[in-house]
C-alpha positions as CSV (number, residue, x, y, z in Angstrom):
1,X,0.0,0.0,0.0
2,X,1.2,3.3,-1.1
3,X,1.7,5.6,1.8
4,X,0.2,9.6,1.6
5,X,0.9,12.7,3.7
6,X,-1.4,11.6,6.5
7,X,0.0,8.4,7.3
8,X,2.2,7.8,10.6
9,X,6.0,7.5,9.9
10,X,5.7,3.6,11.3
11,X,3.5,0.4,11.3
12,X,4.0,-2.1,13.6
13,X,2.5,-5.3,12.7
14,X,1.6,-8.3,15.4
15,X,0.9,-11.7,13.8
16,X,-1.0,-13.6,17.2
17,X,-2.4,-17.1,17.3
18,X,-3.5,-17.6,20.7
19,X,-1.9,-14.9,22.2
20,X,-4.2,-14.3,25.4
21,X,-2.0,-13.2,28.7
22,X,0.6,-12.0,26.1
23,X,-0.9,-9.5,24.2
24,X,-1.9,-7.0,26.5
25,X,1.7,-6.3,27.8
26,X,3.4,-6.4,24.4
27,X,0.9,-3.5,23.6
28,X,1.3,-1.9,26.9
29,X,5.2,-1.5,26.1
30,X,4.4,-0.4,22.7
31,X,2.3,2.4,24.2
32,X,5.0,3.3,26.8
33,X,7.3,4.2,23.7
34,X,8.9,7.2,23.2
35,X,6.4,9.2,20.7
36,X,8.4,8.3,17.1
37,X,8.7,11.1,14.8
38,X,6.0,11.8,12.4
39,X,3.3,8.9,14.6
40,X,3.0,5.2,14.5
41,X,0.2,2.7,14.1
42,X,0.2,-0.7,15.7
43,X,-2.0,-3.5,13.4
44,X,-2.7,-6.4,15.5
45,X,-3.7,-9.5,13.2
46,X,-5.1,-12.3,15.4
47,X,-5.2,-15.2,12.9
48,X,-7.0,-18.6,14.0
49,X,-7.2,-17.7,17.8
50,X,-9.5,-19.8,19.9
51,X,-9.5,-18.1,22.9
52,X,-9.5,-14.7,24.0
53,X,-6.5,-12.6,21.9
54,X,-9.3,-10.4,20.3
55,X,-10.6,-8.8,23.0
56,X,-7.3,-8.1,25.4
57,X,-6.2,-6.4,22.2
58,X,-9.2,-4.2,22.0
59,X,-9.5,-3.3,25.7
60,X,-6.4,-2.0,25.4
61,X,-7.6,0.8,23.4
62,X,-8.1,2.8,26.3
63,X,-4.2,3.0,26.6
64,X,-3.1,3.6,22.9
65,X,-2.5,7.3,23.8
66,X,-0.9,9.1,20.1
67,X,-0.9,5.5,18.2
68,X,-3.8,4.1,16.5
69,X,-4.6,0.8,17.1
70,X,-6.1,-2.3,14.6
71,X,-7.3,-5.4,15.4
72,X,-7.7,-7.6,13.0
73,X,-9.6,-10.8,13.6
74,X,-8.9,-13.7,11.1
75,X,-10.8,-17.0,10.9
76,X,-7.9,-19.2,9.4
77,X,-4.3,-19.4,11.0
78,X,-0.8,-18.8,9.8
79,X,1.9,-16.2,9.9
80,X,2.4,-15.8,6.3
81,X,-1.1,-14.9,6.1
82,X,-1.0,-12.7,8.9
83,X,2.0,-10.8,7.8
84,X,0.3,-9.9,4.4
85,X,-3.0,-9.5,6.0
86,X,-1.5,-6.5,8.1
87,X,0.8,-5.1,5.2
88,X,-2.3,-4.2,2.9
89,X,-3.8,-2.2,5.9
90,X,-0.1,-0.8,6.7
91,X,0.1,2.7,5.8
92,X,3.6,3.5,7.2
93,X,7.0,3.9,5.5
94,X,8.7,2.1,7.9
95,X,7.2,-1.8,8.4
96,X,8.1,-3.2,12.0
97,X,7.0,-6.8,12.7
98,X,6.7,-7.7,16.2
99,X,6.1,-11.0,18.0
100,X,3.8,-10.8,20.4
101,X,5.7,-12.2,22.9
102,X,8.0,-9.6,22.8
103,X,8.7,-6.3,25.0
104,X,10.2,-3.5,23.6
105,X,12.1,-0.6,25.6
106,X,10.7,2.9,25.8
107,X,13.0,4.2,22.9
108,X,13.3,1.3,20.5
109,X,10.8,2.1,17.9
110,X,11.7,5.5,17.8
111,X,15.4,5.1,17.1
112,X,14.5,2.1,14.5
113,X,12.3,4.6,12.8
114,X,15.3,7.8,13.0
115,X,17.9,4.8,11.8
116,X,15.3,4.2,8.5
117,X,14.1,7.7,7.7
118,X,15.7,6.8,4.1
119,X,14.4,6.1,0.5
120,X,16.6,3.3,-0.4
121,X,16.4,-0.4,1.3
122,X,16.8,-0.9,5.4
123,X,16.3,-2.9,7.8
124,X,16.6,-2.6,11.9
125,X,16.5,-4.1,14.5
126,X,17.4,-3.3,18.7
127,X,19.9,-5.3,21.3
128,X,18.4,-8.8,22.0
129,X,17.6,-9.2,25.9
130,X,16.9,-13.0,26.9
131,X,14.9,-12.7,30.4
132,X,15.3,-15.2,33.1
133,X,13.2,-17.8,33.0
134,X,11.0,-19.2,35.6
135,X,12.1,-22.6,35.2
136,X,15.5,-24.2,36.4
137,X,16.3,-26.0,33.2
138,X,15.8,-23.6,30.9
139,X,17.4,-20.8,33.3
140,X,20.7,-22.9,32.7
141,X,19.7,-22.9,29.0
142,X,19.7,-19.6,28.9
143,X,23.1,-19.1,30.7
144,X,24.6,-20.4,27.5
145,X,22.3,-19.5,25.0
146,X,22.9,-16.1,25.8
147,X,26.6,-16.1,24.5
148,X,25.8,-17.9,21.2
149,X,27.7,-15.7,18.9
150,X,24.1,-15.1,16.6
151,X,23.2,-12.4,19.4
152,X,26.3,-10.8,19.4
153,X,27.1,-9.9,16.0
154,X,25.1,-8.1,13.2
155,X,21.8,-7.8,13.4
156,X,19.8,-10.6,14.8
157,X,16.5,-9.4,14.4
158,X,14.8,-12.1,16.6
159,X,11.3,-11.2,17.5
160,X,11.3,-8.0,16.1
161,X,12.4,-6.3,12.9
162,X,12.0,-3.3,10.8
163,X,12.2,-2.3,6.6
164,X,11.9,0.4,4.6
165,X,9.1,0.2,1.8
166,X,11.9,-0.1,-0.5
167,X,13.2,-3.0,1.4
168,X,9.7,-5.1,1.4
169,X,9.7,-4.6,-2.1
170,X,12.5,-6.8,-2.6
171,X,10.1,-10.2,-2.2
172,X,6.2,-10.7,-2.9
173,X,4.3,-12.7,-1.1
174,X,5.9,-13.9,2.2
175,X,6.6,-17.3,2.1
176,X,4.9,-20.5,3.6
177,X,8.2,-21.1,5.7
178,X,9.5,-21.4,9.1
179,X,11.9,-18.8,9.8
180,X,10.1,-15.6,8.4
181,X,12.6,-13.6,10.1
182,X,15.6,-15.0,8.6
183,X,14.2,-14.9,5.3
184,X,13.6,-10.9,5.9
185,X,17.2,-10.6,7.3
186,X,18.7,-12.4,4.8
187,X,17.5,-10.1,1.8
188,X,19.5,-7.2,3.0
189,X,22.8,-6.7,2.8
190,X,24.8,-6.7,6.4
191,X,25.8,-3.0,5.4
192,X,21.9,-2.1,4.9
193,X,21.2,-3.8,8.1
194,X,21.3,-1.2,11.0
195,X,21.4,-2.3,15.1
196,X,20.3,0.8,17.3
197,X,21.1,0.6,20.5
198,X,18.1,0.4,22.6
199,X,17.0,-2.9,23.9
200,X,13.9,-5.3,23.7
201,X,13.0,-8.5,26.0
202,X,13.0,-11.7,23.8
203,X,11.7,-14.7,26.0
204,X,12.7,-18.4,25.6
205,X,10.0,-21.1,26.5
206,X,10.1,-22.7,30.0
207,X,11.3,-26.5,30.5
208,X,13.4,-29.2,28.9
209,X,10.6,-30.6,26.3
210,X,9.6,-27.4,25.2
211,X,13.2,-26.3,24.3
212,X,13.6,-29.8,22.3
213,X,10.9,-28.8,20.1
214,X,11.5,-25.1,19.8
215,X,15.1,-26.1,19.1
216,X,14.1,-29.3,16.3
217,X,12.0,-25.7,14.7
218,X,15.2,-23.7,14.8
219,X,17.3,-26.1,13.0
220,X,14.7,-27.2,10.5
221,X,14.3,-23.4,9.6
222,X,17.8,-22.5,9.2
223,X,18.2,-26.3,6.7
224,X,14.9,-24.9,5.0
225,X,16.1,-21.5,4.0
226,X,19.5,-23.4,2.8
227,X,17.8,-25.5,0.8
228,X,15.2,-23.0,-0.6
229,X,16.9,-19.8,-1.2
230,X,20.7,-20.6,-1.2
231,X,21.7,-17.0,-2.3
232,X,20.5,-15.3,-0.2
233,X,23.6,-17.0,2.5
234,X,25.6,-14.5,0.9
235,X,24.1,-11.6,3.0
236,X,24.6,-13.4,6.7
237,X,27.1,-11.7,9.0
238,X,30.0,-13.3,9.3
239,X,30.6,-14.3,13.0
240,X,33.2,-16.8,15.0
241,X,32.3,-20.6,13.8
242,X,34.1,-24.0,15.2
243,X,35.1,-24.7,19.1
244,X,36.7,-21.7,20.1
245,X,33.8,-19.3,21.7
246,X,32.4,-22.5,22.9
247,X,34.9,-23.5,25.0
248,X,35.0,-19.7,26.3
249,X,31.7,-20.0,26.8
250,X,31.0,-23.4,28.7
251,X,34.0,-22.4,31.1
252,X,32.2,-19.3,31.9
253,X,29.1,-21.2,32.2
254,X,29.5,-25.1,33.0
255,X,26.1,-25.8,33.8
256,X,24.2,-24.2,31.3
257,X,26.4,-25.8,28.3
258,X,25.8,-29.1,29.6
259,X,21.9,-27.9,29.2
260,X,22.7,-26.8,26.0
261,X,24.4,-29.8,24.7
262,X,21.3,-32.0,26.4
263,X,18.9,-30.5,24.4
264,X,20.9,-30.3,21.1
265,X,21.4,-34.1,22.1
266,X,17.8,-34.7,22.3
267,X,17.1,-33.2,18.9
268,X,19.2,-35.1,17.2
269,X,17.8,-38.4,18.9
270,X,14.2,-37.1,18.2
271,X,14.3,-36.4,14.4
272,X,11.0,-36.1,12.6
273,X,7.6,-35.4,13.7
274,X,5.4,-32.3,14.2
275,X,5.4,-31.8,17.9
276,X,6.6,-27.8,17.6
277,X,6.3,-25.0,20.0
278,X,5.3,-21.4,19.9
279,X,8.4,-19.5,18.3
280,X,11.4,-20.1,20.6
């Protein structure tokens, strides 16, 4: 959609399947942001929700302050779907995507939106913040998973990522894949790719099984968009590969790579099936 003089400087877009107890304080941080230059609209697109996603979004109307609020309620499920759905409503120049899962700090959106007040392609993203979980297994989990070198260089864009129009324009229809995000990433060059500095909460899901089948989703992702669209490879960051920041790591924190190592374990011994989790 074509943006005109009226439209807010940035559209932030919430794909949410069964979302309820999530979606209320994703918006409530949204609407605690920093007021972003030229006004922002937030399109929630509940997509196949069975319970009550819809109308936490809507009551948080009251709250919205300066940013106007969509809701969006969709009969069948799926991201792809969802993304698309909530682009042709979009009237921004600047496209964030946001899981709904995810917190962002006070100034995020505004410094994504100052980094991509540009013509030509972009894409941002803040600093990844991985909370403490509440349960002990994947608290050691997260020990480790925290110093994987993928949060530390480039421009992760986990949970949450931004694009100029001119970026979006370099793919059609999103794809029926699993890793969205990395497809987005991946279509922009690391020197178009921008990391502001302020940060955003990113959780991990809670216990051992969970992480098995968040982490089976991970890994078929990543051998998907191999497979699929080798090319775009070219554009990841590079970043240190082979045993050297692992065994910095794991001595730093013992526990939490034998954690790690368990579950990539498990993975492997459990190949196949359709058992996934939510995003993580």
């Amino acid at each position: 959609m074509l943006t005109d003089k009226t439209a807010p400087r940035l559209s932030v877009i919430i794909p949410a399947h069964n979302e309820a107890g999530m979606i209320d304080a994703c918006l409530q941080a949204l609407f605690a942001s920093e007021p972003v230059p030229g006004g922002a609209e937030v399109i929630v697109v509940a997509n196949g929700c069975h319970d009550t996603t819809v109308a936490e979004a809507e009551a948080c109307r009251p709250q919205a302050r300066d940013w106007t609020l969509s809701v969006l309620d969709m009969p069948q499920g799926g991201k792809p779907g969802a993304l698309s759905a909530g682009e042709a409503v979009a009237r921004g120049a600047v496209l964030a995507y946001l899981d709904a899962d995810v917190l962002v700090s006070p100034p995020l959106l505004r410094q994504i939106a100052e980094a991509l007040d540009r013509t030509g392609p972009g894409y941002a993203s803040g600093q990844v913040v991985i909370p403490t979980p509440r349960n002990a297994f994947s608290r050691l989990y997260a020990g480790f998973y925290r110093r994987v070198p993928f949060f530390h260089h480039g421009v992760p864009g986990c949970g949450l990522f931004a694009m100029t129009r001119a970026g979006r324009s370099r793919w059609g229809d999103w794809p029926g894949i699993i890793s969205d995000d990395t497809f987005a990433r991946l279509h922009f060059a690391p020197r178009e790719r921008h990391a502001v500095p302020a940060p955003y909460s990113w959780p991990i899901v809670e216990g051992f099984g969970a992480l098995i089948r968040v982490r089976r989703r991970q890994d078929a992702g990543v051998a998907e968009i191999s497979r699929l669209y080798p090319a775009l490879l070219a554009n990841d960051d590079a970043r240190p590969r082979g045993p050297a920041w692992v065994l910095r790591a794991a001595l730093r924190v013992p526990l939490g790579f034998l954690a790690y190592i368990a579950v990539a374990i498990a993975v492997r011994l459990r190949q196949g099936g359709d058992d996934w989790a939510r995003g993580r």
